[in-house]
C-alpha positions in Angstrom: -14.5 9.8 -4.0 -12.0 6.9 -3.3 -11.9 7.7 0.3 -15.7 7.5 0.6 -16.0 4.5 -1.3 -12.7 2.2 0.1 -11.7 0.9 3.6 -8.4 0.9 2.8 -6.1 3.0 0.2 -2.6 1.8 0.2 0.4 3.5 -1.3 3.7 2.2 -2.5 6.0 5.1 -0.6 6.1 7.4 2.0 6.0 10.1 -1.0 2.5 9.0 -1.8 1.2 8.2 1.6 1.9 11.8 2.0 -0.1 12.6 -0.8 -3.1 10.8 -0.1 -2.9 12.0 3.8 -3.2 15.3 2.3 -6.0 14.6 0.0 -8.1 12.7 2.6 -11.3 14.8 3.0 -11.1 16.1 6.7 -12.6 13.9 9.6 -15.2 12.7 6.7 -13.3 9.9 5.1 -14.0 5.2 5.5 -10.4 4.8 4.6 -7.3 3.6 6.3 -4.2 5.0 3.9 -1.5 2.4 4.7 2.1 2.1 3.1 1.9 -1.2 0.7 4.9 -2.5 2.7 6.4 -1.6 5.5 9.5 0.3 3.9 7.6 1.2 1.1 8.2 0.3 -2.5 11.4 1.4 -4.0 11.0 2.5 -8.0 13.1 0.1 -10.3 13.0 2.7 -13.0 16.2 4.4 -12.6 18.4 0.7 -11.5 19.4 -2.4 -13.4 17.4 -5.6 -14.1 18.3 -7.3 -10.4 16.2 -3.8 -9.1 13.4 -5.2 -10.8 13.8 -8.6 -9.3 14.3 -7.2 -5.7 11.1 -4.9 -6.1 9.1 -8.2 -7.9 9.9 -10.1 -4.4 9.5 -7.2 -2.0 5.7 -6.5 -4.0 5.0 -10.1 -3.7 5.8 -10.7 -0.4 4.0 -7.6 0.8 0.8 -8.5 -1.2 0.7 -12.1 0.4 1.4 -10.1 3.6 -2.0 -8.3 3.3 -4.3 -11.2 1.7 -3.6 -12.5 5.2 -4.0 -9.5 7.2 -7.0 -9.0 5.5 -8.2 -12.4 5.9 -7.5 -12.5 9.7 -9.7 -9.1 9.8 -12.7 -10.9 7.7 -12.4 -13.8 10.4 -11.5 -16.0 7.0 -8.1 -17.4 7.7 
């Protein structure tokens, strides 16, 4: 239903974009599926404490990175 009810869908890796590519409901679906940042987002599950840090910045920086694509799409920057 996501894809019927959402402009965009955005996934953290190219693992997930996959998925969500291949869940999209043929030629029927409002959404964009997007990576969340342009290299994707790297899980800090399996590295040390500085991993988290690194993927804290990278998610930051890519979520400021979309407020204000977003905003220049509204017209509201």
């Amino acid at each position: 239903a996501d894809f019927h009810h959402f402009d965009l869908i955005l996934a953290m890796d190219d693992d997930n974009l996959a998925d969500l590519r291949r869940l999209a409901p043929p030629g029927s679906s409002r959404a964009e599926v997007r990576l969340f940042a342009a290299t994707g987002v790297p899980d800090p599950y399996t590295g040390s404490a500085a991993g988290f840090e690194q993927v804290l910045d990278l998610v930051e920086s890519a979520a400021d990175a979309w407020v204000e694509n977003l905003a220049n799409r509204l017209g509201t920057s």
